[in-house]
FIMAR-680145 format. One record per residue (C-alpha): residue in three letters; z, x, y. Coordinates in Angstrom, 3 decimals. Example, Ala and Ser with C-alpha at 12.3 -4.5 7.8 and 13.67 -1.06 7.14 Angstrom:
residuo / up / east / north
ALA / 7.800 / 12.300 / -4.500 $
SER / 7.140 / 13.670 / -1.060 $
***
This chain:
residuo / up / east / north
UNK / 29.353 / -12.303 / 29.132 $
UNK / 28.324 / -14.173 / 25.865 $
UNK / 25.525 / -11.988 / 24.342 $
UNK / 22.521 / -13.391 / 21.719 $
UNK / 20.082 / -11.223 / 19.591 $
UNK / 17.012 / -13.115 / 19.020 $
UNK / 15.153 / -12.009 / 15.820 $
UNK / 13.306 / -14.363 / 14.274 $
UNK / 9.886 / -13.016 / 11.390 $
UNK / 6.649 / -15.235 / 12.014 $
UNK / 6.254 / -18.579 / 11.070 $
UNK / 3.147 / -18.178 / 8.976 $
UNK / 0.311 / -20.047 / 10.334 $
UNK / 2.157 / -21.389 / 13.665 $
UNK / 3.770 / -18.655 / 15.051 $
UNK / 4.622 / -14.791 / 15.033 $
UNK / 7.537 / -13.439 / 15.346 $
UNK / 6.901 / -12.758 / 19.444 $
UNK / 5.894 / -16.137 / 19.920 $
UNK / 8.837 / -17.475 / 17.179 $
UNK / 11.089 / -15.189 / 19.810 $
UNK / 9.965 / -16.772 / 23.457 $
UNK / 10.580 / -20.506 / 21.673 $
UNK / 14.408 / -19.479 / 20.342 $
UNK / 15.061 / -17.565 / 24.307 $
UNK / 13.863 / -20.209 / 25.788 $
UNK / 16.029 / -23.160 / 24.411 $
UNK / 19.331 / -21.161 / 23.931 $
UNK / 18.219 / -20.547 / 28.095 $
UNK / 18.655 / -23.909 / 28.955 $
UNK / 22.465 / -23.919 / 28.109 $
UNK / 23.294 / -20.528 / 28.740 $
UNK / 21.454 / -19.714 / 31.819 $
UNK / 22.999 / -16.167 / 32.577 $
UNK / 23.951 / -14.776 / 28.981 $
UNK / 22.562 / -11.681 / 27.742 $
UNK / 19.908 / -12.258 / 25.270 $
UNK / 17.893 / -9.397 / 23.587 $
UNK / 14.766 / -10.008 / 21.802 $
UNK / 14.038 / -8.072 / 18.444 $
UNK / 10.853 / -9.762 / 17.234 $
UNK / 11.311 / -8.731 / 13.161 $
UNK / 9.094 / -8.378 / 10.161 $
UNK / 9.845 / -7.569 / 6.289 $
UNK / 7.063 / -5.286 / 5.878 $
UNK / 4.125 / -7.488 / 5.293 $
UNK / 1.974 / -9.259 / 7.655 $
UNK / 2.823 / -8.269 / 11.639 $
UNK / 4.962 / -5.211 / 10.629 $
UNK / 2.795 / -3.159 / 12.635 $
UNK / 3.136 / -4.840 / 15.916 $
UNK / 7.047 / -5.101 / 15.256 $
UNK / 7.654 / -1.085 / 15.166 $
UNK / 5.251 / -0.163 / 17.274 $
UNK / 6.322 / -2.499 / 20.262 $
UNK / 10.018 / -1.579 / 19.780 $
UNK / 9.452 / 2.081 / 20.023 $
UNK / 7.266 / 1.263 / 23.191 $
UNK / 4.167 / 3.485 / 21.074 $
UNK / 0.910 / 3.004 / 21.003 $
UNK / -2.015 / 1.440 / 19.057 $
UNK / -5.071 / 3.254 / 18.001 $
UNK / -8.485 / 2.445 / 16.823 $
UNK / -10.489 / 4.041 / 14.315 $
UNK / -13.629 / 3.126 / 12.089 $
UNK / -12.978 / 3.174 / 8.380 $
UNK / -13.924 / 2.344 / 5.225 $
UNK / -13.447 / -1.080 / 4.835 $
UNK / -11.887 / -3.165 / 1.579 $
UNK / -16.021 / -3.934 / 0.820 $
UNK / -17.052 / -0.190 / 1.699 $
UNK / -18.685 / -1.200 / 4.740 $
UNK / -17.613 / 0.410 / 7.941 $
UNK / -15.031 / -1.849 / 10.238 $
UNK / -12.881 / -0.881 / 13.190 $
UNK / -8.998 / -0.896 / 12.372 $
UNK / -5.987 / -0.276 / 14.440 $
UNK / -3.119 / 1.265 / 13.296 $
UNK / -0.123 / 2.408 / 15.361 $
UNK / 1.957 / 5.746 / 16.768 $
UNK / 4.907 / 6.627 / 17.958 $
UNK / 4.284 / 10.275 / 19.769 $
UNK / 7.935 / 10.933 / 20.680 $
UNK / 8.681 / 10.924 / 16.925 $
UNK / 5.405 / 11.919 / 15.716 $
UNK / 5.493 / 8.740 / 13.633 $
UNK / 2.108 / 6.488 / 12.515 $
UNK / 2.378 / 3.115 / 11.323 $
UNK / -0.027 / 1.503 / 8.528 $
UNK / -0.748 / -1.768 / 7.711 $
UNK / -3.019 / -2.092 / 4.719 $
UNK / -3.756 / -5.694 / 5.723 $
UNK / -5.559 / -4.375 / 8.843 $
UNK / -7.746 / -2.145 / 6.562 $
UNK / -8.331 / -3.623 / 3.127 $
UNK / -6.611 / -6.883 / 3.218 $
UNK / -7.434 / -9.986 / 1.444 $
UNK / -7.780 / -11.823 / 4.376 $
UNK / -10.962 / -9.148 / 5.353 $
UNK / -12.933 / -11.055 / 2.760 $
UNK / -14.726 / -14.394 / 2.332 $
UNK / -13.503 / -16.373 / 0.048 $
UNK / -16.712 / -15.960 / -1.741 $
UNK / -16.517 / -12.484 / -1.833 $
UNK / -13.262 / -11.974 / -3.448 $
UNK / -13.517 / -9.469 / -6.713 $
UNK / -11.262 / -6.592 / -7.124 $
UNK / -13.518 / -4.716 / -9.219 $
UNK / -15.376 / -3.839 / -5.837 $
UNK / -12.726 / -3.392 / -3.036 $
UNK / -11.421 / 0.387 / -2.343 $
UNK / -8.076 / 1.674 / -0.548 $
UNK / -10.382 / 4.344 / 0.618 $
UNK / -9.607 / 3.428 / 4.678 $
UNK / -6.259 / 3.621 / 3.933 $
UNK / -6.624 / 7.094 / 3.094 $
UNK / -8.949 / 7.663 / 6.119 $
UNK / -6.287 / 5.929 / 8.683 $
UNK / -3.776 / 8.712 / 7.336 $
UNK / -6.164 / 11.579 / 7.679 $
UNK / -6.498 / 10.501 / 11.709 $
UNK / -2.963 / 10.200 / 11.860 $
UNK / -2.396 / 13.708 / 10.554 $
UNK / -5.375 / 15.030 / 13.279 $
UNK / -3.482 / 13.198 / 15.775 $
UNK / -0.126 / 14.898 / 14.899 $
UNK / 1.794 / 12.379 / 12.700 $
UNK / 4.728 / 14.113 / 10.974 $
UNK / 5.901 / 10.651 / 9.562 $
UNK / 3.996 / 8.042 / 8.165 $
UNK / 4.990 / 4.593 / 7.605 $
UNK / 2.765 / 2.519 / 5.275 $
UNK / 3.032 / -1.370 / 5.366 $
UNK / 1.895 / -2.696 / 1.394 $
UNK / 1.071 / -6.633 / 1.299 $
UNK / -1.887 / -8.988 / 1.265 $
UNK / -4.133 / -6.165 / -0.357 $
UNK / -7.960 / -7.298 / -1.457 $
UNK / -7.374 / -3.904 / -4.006 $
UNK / -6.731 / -3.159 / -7.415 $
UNK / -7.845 / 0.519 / -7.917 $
UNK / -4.837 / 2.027 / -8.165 $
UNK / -4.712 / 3.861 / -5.043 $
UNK / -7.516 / 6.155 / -6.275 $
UNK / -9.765 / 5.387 / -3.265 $
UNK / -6.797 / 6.394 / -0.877 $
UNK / -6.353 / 9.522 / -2.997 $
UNK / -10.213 / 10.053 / -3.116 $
UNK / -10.693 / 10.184 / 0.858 $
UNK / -7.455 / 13.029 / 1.419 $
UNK / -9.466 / 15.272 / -1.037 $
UNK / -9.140 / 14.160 / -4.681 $
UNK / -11.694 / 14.354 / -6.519 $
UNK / -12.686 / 12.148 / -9.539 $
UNK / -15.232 / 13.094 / -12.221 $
UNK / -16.704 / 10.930 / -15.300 $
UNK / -17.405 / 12.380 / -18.972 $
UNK / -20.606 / 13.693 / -17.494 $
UNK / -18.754 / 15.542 / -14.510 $
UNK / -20.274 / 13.762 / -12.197 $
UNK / -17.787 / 12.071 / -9.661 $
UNK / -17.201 / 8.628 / -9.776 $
UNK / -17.097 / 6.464 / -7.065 $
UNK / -15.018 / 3.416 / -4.708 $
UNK / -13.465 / 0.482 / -5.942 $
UNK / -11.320 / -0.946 / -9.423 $
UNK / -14.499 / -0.949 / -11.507 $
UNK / -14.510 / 2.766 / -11.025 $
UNK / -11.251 / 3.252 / -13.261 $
UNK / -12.432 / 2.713 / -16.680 $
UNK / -14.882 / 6.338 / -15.864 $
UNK / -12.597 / 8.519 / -15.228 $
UNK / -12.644 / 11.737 / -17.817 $
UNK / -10.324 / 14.285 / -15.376 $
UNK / -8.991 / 14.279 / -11.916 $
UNK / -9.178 / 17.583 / -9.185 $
UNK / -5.984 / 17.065 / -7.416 $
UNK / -6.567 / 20.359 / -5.925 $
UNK / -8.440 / 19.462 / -2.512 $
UNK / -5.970 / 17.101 / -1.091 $
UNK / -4.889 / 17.785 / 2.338 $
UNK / -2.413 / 20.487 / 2.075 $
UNK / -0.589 / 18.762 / 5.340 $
UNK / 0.567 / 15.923 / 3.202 $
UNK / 3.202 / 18.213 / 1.959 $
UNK / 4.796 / 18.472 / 5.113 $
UNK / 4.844 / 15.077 / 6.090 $
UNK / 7.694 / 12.134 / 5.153 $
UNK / 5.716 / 8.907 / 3.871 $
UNK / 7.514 / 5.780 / 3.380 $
UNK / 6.169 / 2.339 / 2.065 $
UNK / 7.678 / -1.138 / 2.647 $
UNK / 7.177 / -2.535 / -1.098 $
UNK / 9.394 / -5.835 / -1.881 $
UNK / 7.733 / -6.311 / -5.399 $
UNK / 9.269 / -4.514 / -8.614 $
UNK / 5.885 / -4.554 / -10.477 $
UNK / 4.854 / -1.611 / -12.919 $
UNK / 1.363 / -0.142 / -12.799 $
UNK / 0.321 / -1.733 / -16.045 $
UNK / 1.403 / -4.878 / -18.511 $
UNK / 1.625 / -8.317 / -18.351 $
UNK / 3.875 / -7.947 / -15.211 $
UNK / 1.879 / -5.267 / -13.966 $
UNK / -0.543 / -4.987 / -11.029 $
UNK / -4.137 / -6.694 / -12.373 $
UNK / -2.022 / -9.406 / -14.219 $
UNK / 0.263 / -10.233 / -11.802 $
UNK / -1.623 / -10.431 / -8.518 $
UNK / -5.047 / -9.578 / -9.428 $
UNK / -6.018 / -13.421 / -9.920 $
UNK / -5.028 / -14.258 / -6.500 $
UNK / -7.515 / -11.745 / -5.113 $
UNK / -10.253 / -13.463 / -6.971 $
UNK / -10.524 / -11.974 / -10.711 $
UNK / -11.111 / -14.111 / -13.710 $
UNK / -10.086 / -13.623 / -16.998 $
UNK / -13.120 / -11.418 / -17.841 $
UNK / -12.660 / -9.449 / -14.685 $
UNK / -8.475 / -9.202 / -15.604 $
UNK / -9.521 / -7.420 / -18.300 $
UNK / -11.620 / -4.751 / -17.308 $
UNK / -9.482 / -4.024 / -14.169 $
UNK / -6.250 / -3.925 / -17.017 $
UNK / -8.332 / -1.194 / -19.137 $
UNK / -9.510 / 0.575 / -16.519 $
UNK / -5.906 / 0.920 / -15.125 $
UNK / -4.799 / 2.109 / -18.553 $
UNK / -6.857 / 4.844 / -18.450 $
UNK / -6.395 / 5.781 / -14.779 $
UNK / -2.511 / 5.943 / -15.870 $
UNK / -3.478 / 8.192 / -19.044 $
UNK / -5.745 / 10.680 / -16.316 $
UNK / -2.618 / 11.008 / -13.777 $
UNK / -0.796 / 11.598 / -16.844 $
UNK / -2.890 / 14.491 / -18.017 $
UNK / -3.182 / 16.184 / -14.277 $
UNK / 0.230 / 15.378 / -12.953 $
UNK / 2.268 / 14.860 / -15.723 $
UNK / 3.058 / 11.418 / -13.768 $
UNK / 3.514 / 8.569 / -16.298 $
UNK / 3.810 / 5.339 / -14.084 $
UNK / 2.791 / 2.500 / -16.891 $
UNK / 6.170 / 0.749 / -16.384 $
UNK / 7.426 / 2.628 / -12.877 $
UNK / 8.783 / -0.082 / -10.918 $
UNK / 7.213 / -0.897 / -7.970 $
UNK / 3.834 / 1.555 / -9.231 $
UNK / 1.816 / -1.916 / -9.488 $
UNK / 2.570 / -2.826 / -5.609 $
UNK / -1.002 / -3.579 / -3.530 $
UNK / -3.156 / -3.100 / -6.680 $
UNK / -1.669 / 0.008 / -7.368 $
UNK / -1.341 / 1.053 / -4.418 $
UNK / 2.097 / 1.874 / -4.885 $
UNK / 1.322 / 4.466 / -7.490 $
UNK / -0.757 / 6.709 / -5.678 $
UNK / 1.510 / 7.037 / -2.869 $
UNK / 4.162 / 7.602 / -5.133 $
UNK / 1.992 / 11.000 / -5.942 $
UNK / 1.866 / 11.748 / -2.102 $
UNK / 6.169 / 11.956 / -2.194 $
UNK / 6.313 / 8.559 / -0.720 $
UNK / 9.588 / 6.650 / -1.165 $
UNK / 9.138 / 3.225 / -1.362 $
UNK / 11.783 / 0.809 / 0.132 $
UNK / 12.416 / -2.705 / 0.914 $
UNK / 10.443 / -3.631 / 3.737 $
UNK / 13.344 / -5.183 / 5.813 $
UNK / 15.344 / -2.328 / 5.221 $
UNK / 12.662 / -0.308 / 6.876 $
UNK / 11.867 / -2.493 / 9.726 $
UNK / 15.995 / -2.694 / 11.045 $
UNK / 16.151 / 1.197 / 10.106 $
UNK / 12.821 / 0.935 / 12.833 $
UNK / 14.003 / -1.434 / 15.273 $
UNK / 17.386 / 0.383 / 16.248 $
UNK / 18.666 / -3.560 / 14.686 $
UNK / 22.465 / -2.483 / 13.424 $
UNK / 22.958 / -0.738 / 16.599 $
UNK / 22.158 / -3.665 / 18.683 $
UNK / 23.942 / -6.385 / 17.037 $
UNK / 27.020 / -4.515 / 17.113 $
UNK / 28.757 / -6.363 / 20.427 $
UNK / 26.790 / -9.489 / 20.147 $
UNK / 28.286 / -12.950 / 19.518 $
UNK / 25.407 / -15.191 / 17.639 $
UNK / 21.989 / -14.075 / 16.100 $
UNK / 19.390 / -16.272 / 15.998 $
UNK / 16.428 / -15.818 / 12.936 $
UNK / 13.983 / -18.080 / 11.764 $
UNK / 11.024 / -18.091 / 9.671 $
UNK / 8.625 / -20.418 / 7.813 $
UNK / 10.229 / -21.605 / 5.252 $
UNK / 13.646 / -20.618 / 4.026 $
UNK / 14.604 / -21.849 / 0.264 $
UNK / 15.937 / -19.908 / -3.033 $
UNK / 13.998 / -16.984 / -2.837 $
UNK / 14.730 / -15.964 / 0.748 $
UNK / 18.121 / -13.600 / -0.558 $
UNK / 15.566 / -11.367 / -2.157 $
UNK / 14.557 / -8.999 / 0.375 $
UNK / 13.144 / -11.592 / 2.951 $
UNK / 13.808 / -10.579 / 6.534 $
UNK / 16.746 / -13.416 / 6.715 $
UNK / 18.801 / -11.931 / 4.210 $
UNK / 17.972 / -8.351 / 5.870 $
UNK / 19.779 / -9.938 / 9.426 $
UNK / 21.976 / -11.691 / 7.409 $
UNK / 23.420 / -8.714 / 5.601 $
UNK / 23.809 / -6.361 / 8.652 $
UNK / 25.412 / -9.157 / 10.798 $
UNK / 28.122 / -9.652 / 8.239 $
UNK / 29.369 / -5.892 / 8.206 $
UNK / 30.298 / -7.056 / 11.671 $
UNK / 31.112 / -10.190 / 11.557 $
UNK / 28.699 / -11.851 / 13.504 $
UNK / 27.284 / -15.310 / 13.482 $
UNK / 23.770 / -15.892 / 12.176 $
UNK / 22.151 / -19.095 / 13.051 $
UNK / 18.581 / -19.510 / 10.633 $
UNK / 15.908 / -21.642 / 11.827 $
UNK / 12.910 / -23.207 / 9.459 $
UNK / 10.009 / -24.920 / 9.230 $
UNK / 10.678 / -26.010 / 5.893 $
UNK / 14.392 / -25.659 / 4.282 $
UNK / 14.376 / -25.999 / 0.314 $
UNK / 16.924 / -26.362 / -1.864 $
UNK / 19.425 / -24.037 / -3.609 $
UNK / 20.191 / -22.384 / -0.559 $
UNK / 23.710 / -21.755 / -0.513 $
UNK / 23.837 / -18.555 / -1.938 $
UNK / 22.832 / -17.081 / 1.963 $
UNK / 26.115 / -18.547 / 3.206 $
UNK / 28.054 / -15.450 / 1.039 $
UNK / 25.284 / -12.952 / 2.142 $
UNK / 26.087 / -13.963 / 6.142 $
UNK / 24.158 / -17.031 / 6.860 $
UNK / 26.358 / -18.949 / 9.386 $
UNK / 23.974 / -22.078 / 9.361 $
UNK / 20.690 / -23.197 / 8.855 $
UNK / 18.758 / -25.407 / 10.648 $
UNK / 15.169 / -27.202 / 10.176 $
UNK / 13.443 / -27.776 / 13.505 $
UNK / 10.836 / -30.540 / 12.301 $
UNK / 11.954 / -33.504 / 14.082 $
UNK / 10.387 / -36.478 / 12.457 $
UNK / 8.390 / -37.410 / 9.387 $
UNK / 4.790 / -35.678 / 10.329 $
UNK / 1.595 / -34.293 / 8.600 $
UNK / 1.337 / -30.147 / 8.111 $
UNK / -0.809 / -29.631 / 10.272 $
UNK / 0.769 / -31.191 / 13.190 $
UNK / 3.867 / -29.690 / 11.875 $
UNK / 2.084 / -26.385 / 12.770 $
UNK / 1.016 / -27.168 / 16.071 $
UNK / 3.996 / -27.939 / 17.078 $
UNK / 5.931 / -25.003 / 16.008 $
UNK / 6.972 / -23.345 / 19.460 $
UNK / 8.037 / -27.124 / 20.611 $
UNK / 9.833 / -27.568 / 18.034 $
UNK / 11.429 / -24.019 / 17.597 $
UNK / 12.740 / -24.127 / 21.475 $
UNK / 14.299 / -27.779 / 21.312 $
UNK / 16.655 / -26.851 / 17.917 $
UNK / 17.907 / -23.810 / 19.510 $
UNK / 18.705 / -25.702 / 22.827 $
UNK / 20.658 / -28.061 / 20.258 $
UNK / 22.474 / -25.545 / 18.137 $
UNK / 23.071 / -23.520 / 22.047 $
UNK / 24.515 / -26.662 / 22.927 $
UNK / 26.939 / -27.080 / 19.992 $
UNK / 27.970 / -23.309 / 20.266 $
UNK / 28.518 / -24.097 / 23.772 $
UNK / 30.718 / -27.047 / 23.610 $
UNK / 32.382 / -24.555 / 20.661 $
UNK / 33.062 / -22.023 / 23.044 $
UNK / 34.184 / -24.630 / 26.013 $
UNK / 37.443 / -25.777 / 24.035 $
UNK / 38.625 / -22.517 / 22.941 $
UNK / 37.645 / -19.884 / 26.284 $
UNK / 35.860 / -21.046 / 29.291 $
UNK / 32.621 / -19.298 / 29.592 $
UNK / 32.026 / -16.618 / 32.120 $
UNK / 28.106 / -18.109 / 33.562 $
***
């Protein structure tokens, strides 16, 4: 029997990667009617991450009120697997950019600190393993309000200790890393991080992404001293220089703090096949089918496609991408294991419609490329349906 692995990431703004899923099954369904298809809904560590690992390993979802990105209290959910004693974090959930009116968007105010608080329940609850999801962060404090709620503490020339958010950096005299949870030792963290961004610089953190979460130029450059001088304090208490550390400058800085904890940051696809059993169960299958927004230049570096696309062609087997939107200059994912790649919008139509029309869409180009695999497969072996 003719097997297909479905594993498509969302389509941003039309569907995720469940919904993205259901459309591909059901098209390839209408030509195949009794193949064996399998369904691994994927993510590259970003946005839906969370649901993706936590689904696959059948765990649960729990609810806790934190800190949120504004220091107000909100409820966020984060997930756990109890079999493996395993929590999964998104930071979007608790300090994401998307938590915060437009309006409302400054850096110099927003605070990690409920990230910190979603890993202290997860240790209370039993976690052994922590897995942290970095992207769309409102933050750019360095990770110090993470650090701040498992027990650092933070003082100011006066000894007095500071308190949340990225305008906070620039008073820091001396850090007390003493009264961090002594569990963290014991526990494995890892962190999906697909940016290569140092703590500090031009290509660091507050230059790179700190205008997209609503700083000006003014604003740029107290966040840029005030992460200078958080570096210089680390320094001092943990002889930890991360000023040019690759990946330090992920989700405001973010990726520096954890990097204290022991946490080994990885490419987020990486993680999410490592989490989804993926290599195993592609093995003795004859097509995948992926998909995502948009597919153009940039999708070889570390985007879920090239993930699939790598780990299919260990084993030679066919990967069919779908898009939204295909760009140009994509040839270089037909060496990485890109069989083909198809765009599902069928005529000449406005965004928005474009959008609304995504699991339409989505199902009728995989009942077209099922069709031409099928008519493939009916010269050279008749089909056993």
């Amino acid at each position: 029997m003719i097997k297909f692995v479905i594993a498509p990431d969302s389509f941003k703004e039309s569907l995720d990667s469940f919904q993205a899923a259901e459309a591909i099954k059901k098209g390839i369904s209408k030509i195949f009617k009794d193949a064996c298809i399998e369904m691994i809904p994927m993510a590259d560590g970003g946005e839906g991450t969370l649901k993706v690992i936590i689904n696959n390993a059948g765990g649960e979802f729990r609810t806790v009120d934190v800190t949120g990105p504004l220091k107000e209290k909100i409820s966020c959910s984060y997930g756990y697997i109890p079999k493996e004693k395993k929590a999964v974090i998104e930071i979007a959930e608790v300090c994401g950019l998307n938590l915060i009116p437009v309006n409302q968007r400054n850096p110099l105010f927003t605070t990690t600190c409920g990230v910190g608080e979603l890993i202290l329940d997860a240790l209370d609850y039993g976690a052994k393993h922590i897995i942290v999801g970095l992207g769309g962060s409102s933050t750019n404090d360095g990770g110090l309000g993470m650090l701040q709620a498992l027990g650092v503490k933070a003082y100011d020339k006066d000894d007095k200790i500071i308190g949340l958010g990225g305008n906070e950096l620039n008073k820091i005299f001396r850090i007390d890393m003493s009264g961090i949870d002594k569990r963290l030792t014991s526990t494995v963290i890892e962190a999906a991080c697909d940016v290569e961004n140092p703590l500090i610089g031009v290509n660091g953190a507050t230059y790179t992404f700190g205008p997209q979460k609503g700083a000006d130029d003014k604003t740029i450059k107290i966040l840029e001293d005030g992460m200078i001088n958080y570096n210089a304090v680390i320094k001092k208490a943990c002889g930890l220089d991360f000023a040019y550390i690759p990946k330090a400058g992920a989700a405001g800085g973010l990726g520096a703090a954890l990097m204290i904890l022991g946490c080994k940051l990885r490419r987020g696809i990486d993680m999410v096949i490592d989490n989804t059993n993926f290599e195993d169960r592609i093995k003795d299958s004859n097509y995948v089918f992926t998909g995502e927004g948009s597919i153009d230049s940039q999708t070889k570096y570390g985007k879920t496609i090239s993930g699939i696309a790598r780990c299919c062609k260990k084993y030679n087997v066919p990967v069919i991408a779908l898009a939204g939107r295909v760009g140009k200059d994509i040839d270089e994912l037909y060496d990485i294991g890109v069989t083909a790649v198809f765009g599902i919008v069928d005529q000449a139509k406005s965004l928005d419609d474009a959008l609304k029309d995504g699991y339409t869409s989505l199902e009728k180009t995989s009942e077209n490329a099922a069709r031409l695999i099928y008519t493939i497969l009916g010269h050279k072996v008749p089909l056993d349906f």
